[in-house]
C-alpha positions as CSV (number, residue, x, y, z in Angstrom):
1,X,41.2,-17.4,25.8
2,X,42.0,-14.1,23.6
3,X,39.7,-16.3,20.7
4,X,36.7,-16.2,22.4
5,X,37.2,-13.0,23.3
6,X,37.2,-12.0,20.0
7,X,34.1,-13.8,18.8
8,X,32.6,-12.2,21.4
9,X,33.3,-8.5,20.0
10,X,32.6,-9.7,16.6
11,X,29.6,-10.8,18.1
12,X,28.7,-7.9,19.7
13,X,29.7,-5.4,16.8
14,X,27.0,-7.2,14.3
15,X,24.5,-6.8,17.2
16,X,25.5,-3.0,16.6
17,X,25.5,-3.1,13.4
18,X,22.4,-1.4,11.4
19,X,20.1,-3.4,9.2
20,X,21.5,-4.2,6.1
21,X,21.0,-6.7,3.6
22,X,23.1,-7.3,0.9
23,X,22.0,-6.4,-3.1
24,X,23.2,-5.8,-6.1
25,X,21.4,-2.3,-6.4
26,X,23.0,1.0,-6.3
27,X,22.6,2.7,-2.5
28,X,20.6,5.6,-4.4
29,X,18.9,3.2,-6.5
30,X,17.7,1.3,-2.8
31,X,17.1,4.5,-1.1
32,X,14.6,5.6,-4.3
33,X,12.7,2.7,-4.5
34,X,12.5,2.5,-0.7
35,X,11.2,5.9,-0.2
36,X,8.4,5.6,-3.4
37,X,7.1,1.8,-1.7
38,X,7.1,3.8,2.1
39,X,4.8,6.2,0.1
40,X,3.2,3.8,-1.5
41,X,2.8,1.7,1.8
42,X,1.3,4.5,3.7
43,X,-1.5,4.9,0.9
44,X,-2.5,1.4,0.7
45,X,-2.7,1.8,4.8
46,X,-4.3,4.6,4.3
47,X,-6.6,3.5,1.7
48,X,-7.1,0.0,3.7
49,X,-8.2,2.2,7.0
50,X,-10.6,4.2,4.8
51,X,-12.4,1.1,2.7
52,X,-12.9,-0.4,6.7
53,X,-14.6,3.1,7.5
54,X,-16.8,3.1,4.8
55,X,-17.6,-0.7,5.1
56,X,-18.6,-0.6,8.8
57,X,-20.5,2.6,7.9
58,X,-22.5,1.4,5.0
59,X,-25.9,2.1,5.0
60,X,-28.9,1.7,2.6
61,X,-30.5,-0.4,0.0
62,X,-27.6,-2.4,-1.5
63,X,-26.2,-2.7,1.9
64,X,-25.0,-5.9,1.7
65,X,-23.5,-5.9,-1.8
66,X,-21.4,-3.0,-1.0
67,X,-20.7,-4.5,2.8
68,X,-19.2,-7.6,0.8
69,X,-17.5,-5.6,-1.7
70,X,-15.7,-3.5,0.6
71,X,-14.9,-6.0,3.1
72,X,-12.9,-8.1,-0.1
73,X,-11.6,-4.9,-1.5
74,X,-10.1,-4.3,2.2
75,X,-8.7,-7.7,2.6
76,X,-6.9,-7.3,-1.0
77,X,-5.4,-3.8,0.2
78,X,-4.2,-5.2,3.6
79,X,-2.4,-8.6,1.8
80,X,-0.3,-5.4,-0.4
81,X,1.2,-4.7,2.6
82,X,3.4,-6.9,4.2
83,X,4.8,-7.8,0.3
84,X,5.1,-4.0,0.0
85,X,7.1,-3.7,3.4
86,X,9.3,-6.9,2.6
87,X,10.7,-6.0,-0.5
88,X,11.9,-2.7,1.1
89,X,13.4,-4.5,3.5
90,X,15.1,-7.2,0.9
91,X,16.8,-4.3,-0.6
92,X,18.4,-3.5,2.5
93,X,16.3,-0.7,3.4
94,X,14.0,0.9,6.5
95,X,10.2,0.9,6.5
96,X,7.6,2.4,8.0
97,X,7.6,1.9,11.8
98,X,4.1,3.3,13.5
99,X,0.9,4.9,12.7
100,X,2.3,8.7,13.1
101,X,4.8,7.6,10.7
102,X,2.2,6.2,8.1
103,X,0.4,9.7,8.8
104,X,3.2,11.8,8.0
105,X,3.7,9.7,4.6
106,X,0.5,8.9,3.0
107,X,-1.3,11.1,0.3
108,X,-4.2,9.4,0.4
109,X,-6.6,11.5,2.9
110,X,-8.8,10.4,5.6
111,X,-12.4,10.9,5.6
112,X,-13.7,11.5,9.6
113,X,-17.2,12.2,8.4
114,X,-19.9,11.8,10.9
115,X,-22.0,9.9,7.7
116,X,-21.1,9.8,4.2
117,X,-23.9,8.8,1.5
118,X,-23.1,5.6,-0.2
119,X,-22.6,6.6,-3.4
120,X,-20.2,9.0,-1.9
121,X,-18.4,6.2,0.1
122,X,-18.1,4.1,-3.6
123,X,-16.6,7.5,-5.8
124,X,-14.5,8.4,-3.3
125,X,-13.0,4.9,-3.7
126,X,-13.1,4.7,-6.7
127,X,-10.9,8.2,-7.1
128,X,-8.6,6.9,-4.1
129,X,-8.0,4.0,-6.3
130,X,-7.4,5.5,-9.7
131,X,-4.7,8.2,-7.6
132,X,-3.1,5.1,-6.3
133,X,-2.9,3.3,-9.7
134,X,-0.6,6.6,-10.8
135,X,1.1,6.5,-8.3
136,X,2.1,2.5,-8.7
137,X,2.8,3.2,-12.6
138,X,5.4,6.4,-11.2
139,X,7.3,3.9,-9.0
140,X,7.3,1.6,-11.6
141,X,9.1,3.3,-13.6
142,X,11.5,4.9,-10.8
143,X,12.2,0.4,-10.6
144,X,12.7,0.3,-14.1
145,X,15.0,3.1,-14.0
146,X,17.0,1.1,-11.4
147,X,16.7,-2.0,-13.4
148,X,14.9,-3.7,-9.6
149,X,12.7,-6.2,-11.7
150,X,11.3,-7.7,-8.8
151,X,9.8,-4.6,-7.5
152,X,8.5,-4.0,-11.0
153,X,7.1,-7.1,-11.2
154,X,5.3,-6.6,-8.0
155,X,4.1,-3.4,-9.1
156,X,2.5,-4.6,-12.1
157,X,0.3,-7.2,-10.2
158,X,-0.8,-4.6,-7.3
159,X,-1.6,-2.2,-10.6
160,X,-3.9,-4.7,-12.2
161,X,-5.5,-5.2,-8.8
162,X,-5.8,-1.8,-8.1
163,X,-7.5,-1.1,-11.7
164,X,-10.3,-4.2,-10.9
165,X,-11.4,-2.1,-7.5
166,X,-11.9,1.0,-9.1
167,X,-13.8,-0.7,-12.2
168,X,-16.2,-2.3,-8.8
169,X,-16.5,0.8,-7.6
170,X,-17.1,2.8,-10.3
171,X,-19.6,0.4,-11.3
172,X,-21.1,-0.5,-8.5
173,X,-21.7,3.7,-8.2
174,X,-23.6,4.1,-11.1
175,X,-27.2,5.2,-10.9
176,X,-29.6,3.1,-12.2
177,X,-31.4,4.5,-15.8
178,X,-34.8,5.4,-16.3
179,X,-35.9,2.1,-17.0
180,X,-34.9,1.1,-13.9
181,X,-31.6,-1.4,-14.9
């Protein structure tokens, strides 16, 4: 009888026990890289919120080209997320639970506007997305300096991606010349 008892208080002690998973990381190594991907996770929320904004606002001449363009450059921002929040996680650390606490974290600032021109909508982007890009090469190197390859490795794809959108957008801003092209 006195074994089951036991299993039972093991049983109950993990239920107790905070969410840890094992790695091979320092404990200040995990709680740096954590706390840089939470930031970085609240700007690509941020980011995501504010491309949806703009894309259901769109408005003018090259609406539909910049509806599309939007709407995919969304999508690619949401898909960073849940890879962002898992690796956090597989190095045994906390993420980010609610939209107050995405709020208090992001950098990346909301735009409330009533009506923003289009060629606003596409440089504000485009600048949201070149900030972000530093900010992916700083953590980076804050992974390389912990030797965490597989956030790095991450990091380098969501930089490339992150580069392409503000190319579009910058692009996509441009007026057109004299001549009309």
């Amino acid at each position: 009888m006195e074994r089951n008892d036991e299993v039972v208080q093991r049983a109950e002690r993990k239920q107790r026990a905070p969410l840890t998973t094992p790695t091979d990381l320092t404990p200040e190594a995990t709680r740096n890289i954590a706390g840089a991907l939470n930031s970085i996770l609240a700007d690509v929320f941020a980011l995501y919120l504010k491309t949806k904004n703009f894309h259901w606002h769109m408005s003018g001449p090259h609406f539909r080209d910049y509806h599309l363009l939007l709407d995919e450059q969304a999508d690619q921002l949401f898909a960073m997320t849940d890879p962002i929040a898992e690796r956090i996680r597989k190095i045994g650390q906390p993420t980010l639970k609610s939209i107050g606490h995405i709020a208090r974290t992001q950098r990346i600032l909301d735009n409330d506007a009533e009506y923003v021109e289009p060629g606003g909508m596409l440089s504000e982007l485009a600048e949201d997305n070149r900030m972000l890009v530093g900010r992916l090469r700083e953590v980076h190197g804050i992974c390389d300096d912990s030797r965490d390859i597989a956030s790095a490795s991450l990091i380098e794809n969501w930089i490339d991606e992150t580069e392409e959108r503000t190319w579009f957008l910058f692009e996509a801003g441009r007026r057109l010349d004299s001549t009309g092209h």
